[in-house]
TORLUM-690588 format. One record per residue (C-alpha): residue in one letter; x, y, z. Coordinates in steps of 0.5 Angstrom, whole numbers, plus 500, padded with zeros to 3 digits. Example, Ala and Ser with C-alpha at 12.3 -4.5 7.8 and 13.67 -1.06 7.14 Angstrom:
BEGIN
A525491516;S527498514;
This chain:
BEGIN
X500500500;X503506498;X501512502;X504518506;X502514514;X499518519;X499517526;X505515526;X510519532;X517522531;X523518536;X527522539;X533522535;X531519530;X537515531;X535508530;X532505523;X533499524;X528499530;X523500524;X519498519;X522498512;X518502508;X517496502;X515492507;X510498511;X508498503;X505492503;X501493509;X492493510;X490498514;X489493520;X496492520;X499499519;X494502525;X498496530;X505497528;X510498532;X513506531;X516511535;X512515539;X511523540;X512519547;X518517546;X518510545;X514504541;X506505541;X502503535;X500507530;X493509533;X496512540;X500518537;X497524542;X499528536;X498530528;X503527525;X504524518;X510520516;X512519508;X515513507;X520511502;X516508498;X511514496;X518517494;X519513489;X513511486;X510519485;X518519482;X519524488;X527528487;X527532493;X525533500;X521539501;X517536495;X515530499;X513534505;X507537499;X504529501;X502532509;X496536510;X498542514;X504543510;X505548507;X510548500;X513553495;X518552491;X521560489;X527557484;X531551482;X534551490;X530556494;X524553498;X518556503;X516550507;X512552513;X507548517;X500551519;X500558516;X507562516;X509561509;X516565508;X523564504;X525562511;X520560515;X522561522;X517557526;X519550524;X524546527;X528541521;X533536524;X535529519;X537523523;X536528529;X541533527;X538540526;X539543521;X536550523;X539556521;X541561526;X544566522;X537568517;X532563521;X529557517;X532551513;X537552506;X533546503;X538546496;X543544502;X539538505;X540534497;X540527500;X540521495;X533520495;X534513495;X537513501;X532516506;X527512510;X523516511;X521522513;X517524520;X512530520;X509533527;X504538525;X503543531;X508544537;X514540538;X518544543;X517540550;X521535547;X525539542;X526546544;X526553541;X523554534;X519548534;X513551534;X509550529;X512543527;X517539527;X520534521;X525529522;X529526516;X531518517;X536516513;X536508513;X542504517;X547502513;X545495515;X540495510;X543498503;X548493502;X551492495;X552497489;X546502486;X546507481;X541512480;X541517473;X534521472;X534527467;X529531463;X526537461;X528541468;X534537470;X539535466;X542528467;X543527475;X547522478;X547518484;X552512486;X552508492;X555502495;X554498501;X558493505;X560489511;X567491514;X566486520;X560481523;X555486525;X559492522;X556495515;X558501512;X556505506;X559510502;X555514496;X556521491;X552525488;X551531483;X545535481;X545539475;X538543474;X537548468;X532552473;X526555472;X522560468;X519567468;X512569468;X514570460;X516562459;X523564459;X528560462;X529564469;X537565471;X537560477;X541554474;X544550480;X549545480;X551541487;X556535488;X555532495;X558526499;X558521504;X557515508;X555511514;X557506519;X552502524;X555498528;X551493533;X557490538;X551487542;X544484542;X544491547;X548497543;X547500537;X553504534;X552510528;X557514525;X555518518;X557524515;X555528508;X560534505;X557538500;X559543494;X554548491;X554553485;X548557485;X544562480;X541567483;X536575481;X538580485;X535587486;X541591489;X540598491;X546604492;X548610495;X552612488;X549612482;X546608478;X543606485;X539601482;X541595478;X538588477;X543582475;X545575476;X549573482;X553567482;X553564490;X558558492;X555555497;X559549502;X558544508;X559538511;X557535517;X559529523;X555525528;X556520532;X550516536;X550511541;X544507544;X544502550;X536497552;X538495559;X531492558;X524493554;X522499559;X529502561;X534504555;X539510554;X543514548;X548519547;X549523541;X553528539;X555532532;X559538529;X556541522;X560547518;X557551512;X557558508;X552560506;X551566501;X545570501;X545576496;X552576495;X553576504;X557570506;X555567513;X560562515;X557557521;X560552526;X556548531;X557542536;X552540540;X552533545;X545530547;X544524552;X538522553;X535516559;X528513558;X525507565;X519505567;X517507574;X512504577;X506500573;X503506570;X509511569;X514511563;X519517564;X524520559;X529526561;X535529557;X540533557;X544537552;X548543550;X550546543;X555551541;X554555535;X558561532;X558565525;X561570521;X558574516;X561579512;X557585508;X554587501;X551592498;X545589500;X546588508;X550590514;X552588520;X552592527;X555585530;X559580525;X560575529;X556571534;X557567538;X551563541;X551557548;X544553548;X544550555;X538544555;X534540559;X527536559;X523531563;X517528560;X512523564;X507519560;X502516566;X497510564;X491513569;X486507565;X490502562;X490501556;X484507555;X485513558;X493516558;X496522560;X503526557;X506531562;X512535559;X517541559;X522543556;X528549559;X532552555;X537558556;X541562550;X545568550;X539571546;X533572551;X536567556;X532562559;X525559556;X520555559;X515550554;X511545558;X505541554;X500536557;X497531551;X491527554;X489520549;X483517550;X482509546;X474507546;X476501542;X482499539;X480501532;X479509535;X483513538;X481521541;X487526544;X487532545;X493538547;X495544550;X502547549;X508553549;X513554544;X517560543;X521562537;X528565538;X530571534;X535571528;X543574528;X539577521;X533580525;X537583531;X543586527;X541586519;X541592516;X537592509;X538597504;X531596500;X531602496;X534608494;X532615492;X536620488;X538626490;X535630484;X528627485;X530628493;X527633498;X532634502;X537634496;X540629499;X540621497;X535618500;X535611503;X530606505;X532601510;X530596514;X534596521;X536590526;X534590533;X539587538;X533588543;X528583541;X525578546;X522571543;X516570540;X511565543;X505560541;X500557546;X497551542;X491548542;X489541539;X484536538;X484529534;X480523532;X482517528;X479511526;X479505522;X472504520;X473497516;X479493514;X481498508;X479504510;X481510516;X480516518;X484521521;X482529524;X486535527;X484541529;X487547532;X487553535;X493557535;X494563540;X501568538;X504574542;X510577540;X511576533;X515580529;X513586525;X516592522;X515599526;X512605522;X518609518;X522614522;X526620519;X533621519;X537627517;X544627517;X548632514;X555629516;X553625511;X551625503;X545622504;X539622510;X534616511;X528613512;X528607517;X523601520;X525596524;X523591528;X519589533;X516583538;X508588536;X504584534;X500578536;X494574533;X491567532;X490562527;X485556527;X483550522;X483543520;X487537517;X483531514;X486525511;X483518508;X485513506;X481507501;X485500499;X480499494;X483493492;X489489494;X492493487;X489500488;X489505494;X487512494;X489518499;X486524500;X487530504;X485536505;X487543509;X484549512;X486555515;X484561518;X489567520;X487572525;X492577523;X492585523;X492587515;X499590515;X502585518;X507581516;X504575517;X497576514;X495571509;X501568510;X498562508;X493558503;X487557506;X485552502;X489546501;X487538497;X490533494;X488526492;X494520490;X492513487;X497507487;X495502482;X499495480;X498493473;X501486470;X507486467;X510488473;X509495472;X505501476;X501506474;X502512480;X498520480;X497526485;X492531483;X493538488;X490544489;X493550492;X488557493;X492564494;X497567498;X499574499;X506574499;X514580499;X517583495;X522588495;X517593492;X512591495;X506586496;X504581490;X499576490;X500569489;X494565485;X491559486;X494553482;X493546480;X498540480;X497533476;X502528477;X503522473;X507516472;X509510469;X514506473;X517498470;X520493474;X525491468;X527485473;X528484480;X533490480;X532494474;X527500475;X525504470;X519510470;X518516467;X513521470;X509528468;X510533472;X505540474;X502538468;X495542469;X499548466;X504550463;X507555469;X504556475;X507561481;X508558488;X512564492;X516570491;X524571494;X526577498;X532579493;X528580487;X522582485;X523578479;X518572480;X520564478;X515559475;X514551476;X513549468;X511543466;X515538465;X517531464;X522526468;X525520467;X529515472;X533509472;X535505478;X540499477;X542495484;X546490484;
């Protein structure tokens, strides 16, 4: 069965894919069998399917290689509530429950437990996070807040990338795709056993796209071209431990538009900047069952990228440690704390588009949570008690309890319900950017000077908070077909904005300025609902349907009113034909957003995709498929970028890919 799993938890470091299912075999389950599997809960520990007390979805490896899926935030389009927008060939907005932005900020991103959130500009480098598709297990989505457990800036959402143990991709692959938006794009992976119980992989990959198109049909100025590579070692000494070390180092050559403005004539030009973009990260991890209701893990890493926006260059080191214990303690109480500390420093060096007030920053996060599951009916009535307590350099300490409640009438249906607080800490861009966005001759001036408009970095801000409010229902109605429902209630305080502009002269100088900056100023609420269904029509035919509303509650000049689509659905069938082939399509609908610019606000129209795709298992191992992609149209806009007032398309496209393992 191929469908993006819902009710499925997110474990705590994502740490140990061989304690779950392979997605090929999850394929194969009824949805009987899919609600009493075994996952990680958002509990910490092994539940079924249908006692997560949380929205969450997972997409397995298997919805990524049927829908000929190529990246990351194109999958997470799969989950309701998720918010995807692709501005150009490598710059992505995905956002979880309203709050769409080139960097989403109140979403917490992490892959095998490493996060991979950028402290610098707030949000997640998606182009960075280019993994072999192929290699990833699948991916955990926890629509809602996730900060008891995860901390700051896991606000709206928490989604983890679980890459597979090397245990389980021994032998050789290649994998070559190519089409009309990507030129031919290369992976090549090897798997083997160094030891008994000691695998090892090592794969390398390049990306060549052409980019996107304008408005107009033409091809835009975005071309990417990225080369990454890496590898992975478990190791399983005993029946007891678990040990991993992986690593991944990439390079990237990035086609970007800029809009750049200048206190000296022309004071305005439009060209193509070229980024050169690189990282490389390492982590190891060890887990230890003392017994089936007491275990502990150790995991630590060190990640190091550059990364270039409007030709300002932030270079960013980061070494975090994290220990966590789990045990029973008495018949009815399932305990897990943790404890974790994590070093982050970055330099930036200024453009013609952005200074800095401070160029280095230098961030120690002090860490610790304690989360009790208590059984008060066994087996019907459960309550989670937890909070997270957290202390940075930026705002100092932050507390984020939660209190989740699940309630199992029968064991094919489940209700839950939480309250809970999460913050979003400011950015190093947010408290000392500043942002040249426009420049007015001193010939078309009235002070006769060069007038300047900026947006000012605030070294004052506090963090923003949320008090959630969920509500769910599941149910396996029959033997094929389940229900699942979220609803939510969102209450925000302290979200940035931008203050009215101020004055200055400055005769010392030959220009004046007009300036905003910004400001914990402004609160609101968001509420809506996620649904999904799910049908196995026959053994060979399975339907998905989702569907996502949402309201925002914001004042009209704020940056994050209509920050979202109110309306989102989406339809998926997976159908097996003879002959070895599957025949596999998705049909999506995305209402309006309002989105930035530099010059301004620029409404983003609604859309549909339609996906299409013919995949043949050639033999056992050879695949071959070819899909057609955004096919409702012949381009379509998604979102804008913050650098430009030039705004990219999706077009339709065509895409094939070959897959030999041997």
């Amino acid at each position: 069965m191929a469908s993006v799993i819902t009710a499925t938890a997110l474990s705590s470091t994502a740490a140990d894919t061989s304690t779950n299912t392979p997605a090929t075999a999850l394929a194969d389950l009824s949805v009987e069998q899919l609600m009493n599997e075994s996952v990680t809960s958002v509990a910490k520990r092994k539940t079924k399917l249908n006692e997560s007390p949380a929205a969450v979805a997972v997409i397995t490896q298997e919805d990524i290689r049927r829908l000929g899926i190529t990246s990351i935030p194109d999958a997470l389009r799969l989950v309701p509530g998720v918010d995807v927008a692709q501005i150009n060939s490598h710059e992505w907005s995905v956002s979880v429950r309203g709050f769409v932005n080139e960097f989403a900020n109140k979403l917490l991103v992490l892959v095998d437990g490493r996060s991979i959130y950028d402290n610098g500009f707030g949000g997640v480098l998606w182009y960075a996070q280019d993994l072999p598709i192929e290699d990833i297990d699948r991916i955990e989505v926890i629509r809602g807040p996730g900060a008891s457990l995860w901390g700051a800036n896991a606000v709206n959402g928490v989604i983890n990338i679980i890459t597979k143990s090397a245990k389980d991709t021994q032998g050789a692959l290649v994998s070559v795709e190519g089409g009309t938006l990507d030129q031919p794009s290369t992976t090549i992976r090897y798997g083997g056993t160094l030891a008994t119980n000691l695998y090892y992989r090592a794969y390398a990959k390049v990306l060549n796209s052409d980019g996107l198109v304008t408005s107009g049909g033409q091809s835009a100025p975005d071309r990417t071209l990225e080369a990454r590579a890496g590898g992975r070692i478990d190791w399983d000494p005993t029946d007891a431990d678990k040990f991993t070390l992986q690593g991944d180092f990439y390079r990237a050559r990035l086609v970007e538009n800029l809009d750049d403005y200048s206190i000296a004539a022309p004071y305005y030009r439009n060209y193509n900047a070229v980024d050169y973009d690189a990282g490389g990260n390492i982590l190891g991890r060890w887990a230890h069952d003392f017994s089936d209701t007491q275990s502990i893990s150790l995991q630590t890493y060190y990640d190091r990228f550059t990364d270039e926006q409007a030709e300002a260059i932030g270079k960013q080191t980061t070494f975090d440690i994290d220990v966590q214990h789990r045990f029973a303690l008495g018949g009815r109480n399932e305990i897990t704390w943790g404890l974790g500390y994590r070093d982050t420093t970055t330099d930036y060096s200024p453009s013609d588009f952005v200074s800095w007030s401070s160029t280095t920053a230098h961030d120690h996060l002090y860490s610790c949570f304690l989360q009790d599951e208590i059984s008060i009916i066994r087996n019907r009535l459960k309550l989670t008690l937890g909070s997270k307590l957290e202390h940075n350099d930026y705002t100092g300490f932050e507390v984020e309890p939660s209190g989740r409640l699940l309630w199992t009438p029968t064991e094919r249906q489940s209700v839950w319900a939480a309250i809970s607080r999460a913050i979003r800490t400011p950015s190093w861009s947010e408290m000392h950017a500043d942002t040249t966005l426009g420049v007015v001759p001193a010939s078309q001036s009235p002070s006769g000077q060069e007038l300047v408009f900026k947006s000012m970095g605030n070294p004052d801000l506090e963090s923003e908070s949320l008090i959630a409010y969920e509500l769910g229902y599941r149910i396996e109605a029959s033997k094929h077909v389940s229900f699942d429902i979220a609803a939510y209630y969102n209450q925000y305080d302290g979200v940035l904005d931008y203050g009215p502009l101020a004055y200055s002269p400055n005769p010392s100088q030959p220009y004046s300025q007009f300036s905003t900056t910004e400001e914990n100023m402004t609160t609101g609420d968001t509420f809506g609902a996620e649904f999904s269904a799910h049908w196995d029509v026959t053994d060979h035919w399975h339907l998905t349907a989702n569907y996502a509303w949402l309201n925002m509650r914001f004042p009209s000049h704020s940056i994050a009113y209509h920050s979202g689509p109110e309306h989102q659905a989406q339809l998926r069938s997976t159908l097996d034909l003879p002959c070895n082939l599957e025949l596999n399509g998705a049909a999506s609908f995305v209402d309006r957003v309002d989105a930035s610019t530099l010059t301004g606000e620029v409404d983003i129209p609604s859309y549909v995709r339609l996906d299409v795709g013919l995949v043949w298992h050639a033999t056992k191992n050879l695949e071959l498929g070819v899909w057609g992609q955004n096919l409702a149209e012949d381009h379509h806009a998604e979102y804008t970028s913050y650098k430009t007032a030039l705004i990219t398309e999706i077009p339709r496209s065509v895409m094939g890919r070959i897959t030999w393992h041997f």
